[in-house]
MIDOSE-1310 file (N, C-alpha, C; in nm, 2 decimals, decimal comma, always signed):
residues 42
xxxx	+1,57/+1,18/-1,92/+1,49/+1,06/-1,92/+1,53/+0,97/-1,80; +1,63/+0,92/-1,78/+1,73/+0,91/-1,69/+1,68/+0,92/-1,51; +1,67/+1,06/-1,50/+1,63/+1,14/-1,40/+1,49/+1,10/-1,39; +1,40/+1,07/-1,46/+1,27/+1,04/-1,46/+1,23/+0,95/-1,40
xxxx	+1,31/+0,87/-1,45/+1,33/+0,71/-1,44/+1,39/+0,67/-1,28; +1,44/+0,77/-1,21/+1,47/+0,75/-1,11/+1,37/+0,82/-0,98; +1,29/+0,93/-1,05/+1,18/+1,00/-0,95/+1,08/+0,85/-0,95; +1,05/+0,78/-1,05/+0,96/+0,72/-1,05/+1,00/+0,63/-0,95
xxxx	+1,13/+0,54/-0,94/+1,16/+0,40/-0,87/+1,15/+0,47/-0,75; +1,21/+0,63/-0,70/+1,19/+0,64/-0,55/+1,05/+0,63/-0,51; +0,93/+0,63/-0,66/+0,83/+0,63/-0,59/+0,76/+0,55/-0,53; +0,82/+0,42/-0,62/+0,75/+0,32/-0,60/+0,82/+0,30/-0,48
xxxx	+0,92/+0,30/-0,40/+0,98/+0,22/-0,34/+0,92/+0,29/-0,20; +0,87/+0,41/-0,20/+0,83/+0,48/-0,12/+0,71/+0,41/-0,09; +0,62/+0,40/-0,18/+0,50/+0,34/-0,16/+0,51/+0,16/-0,16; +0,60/+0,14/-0,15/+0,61/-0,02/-0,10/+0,68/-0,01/+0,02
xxxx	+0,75/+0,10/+0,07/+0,75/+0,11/+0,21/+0,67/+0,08/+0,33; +0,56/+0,18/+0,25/+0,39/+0,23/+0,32/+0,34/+0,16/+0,36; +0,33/+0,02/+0,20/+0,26/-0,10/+0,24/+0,33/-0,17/+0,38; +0,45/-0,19/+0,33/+0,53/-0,29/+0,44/+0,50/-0,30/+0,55
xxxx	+0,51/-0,08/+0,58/+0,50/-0,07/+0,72/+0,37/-0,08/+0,81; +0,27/-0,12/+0,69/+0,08/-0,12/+0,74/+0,09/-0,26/+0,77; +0,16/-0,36/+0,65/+0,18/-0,50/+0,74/+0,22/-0,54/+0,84; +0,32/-0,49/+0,85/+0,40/-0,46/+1,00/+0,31/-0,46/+1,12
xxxx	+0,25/-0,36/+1,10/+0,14/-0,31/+1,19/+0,04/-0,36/+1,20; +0,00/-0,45/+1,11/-0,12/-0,54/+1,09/-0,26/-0,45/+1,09; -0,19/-0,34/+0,98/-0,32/-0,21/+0,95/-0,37/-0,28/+0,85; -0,30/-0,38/+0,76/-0,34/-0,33/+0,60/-0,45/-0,51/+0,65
xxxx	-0,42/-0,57/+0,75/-0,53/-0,70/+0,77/-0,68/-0,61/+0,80; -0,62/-0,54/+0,86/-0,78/-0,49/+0,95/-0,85/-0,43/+0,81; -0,75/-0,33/+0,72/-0,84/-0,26/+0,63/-0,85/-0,38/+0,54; -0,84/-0,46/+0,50/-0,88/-0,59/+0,38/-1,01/-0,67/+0,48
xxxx	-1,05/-0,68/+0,59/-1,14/-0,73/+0,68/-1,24/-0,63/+0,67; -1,21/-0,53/+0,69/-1,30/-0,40/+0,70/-1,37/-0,39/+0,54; -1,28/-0,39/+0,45/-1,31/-0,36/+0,30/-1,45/-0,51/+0,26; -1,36/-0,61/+0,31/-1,43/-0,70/+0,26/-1,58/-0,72/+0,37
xxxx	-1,60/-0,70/+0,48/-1,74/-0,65/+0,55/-1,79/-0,60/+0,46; -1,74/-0,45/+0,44/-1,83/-0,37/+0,35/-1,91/-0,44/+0,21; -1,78/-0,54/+0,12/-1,89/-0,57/+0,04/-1,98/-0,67/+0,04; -1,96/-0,80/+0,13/-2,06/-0,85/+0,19/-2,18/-0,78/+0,21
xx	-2,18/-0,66/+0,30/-2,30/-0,61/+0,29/-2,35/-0,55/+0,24; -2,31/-0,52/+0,08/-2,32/-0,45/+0,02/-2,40/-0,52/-0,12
């Protein structure tokens, strides 16, 4: 259980990496700009 519990937190931490590193990058502005275009015209 233990063990489980630890595959999971690497996961998250992995995937809050990802985000970080798209902020970083100022990817995750352009895809929230780009997402929200879309539903404007949508």
């Amino acid at each position: 259980m233990e063990r489980e519990n630890d595959r999971q937190q690497e996961l998250i931490d992995s995937i809050d990496n990802v985000e970080q590193t798209a902020e970083d990058s100022g990817a995750s502005h352009s895809a929230r700009q780009w997402s929200s275009a879309i539903r404007s015209d949508g």
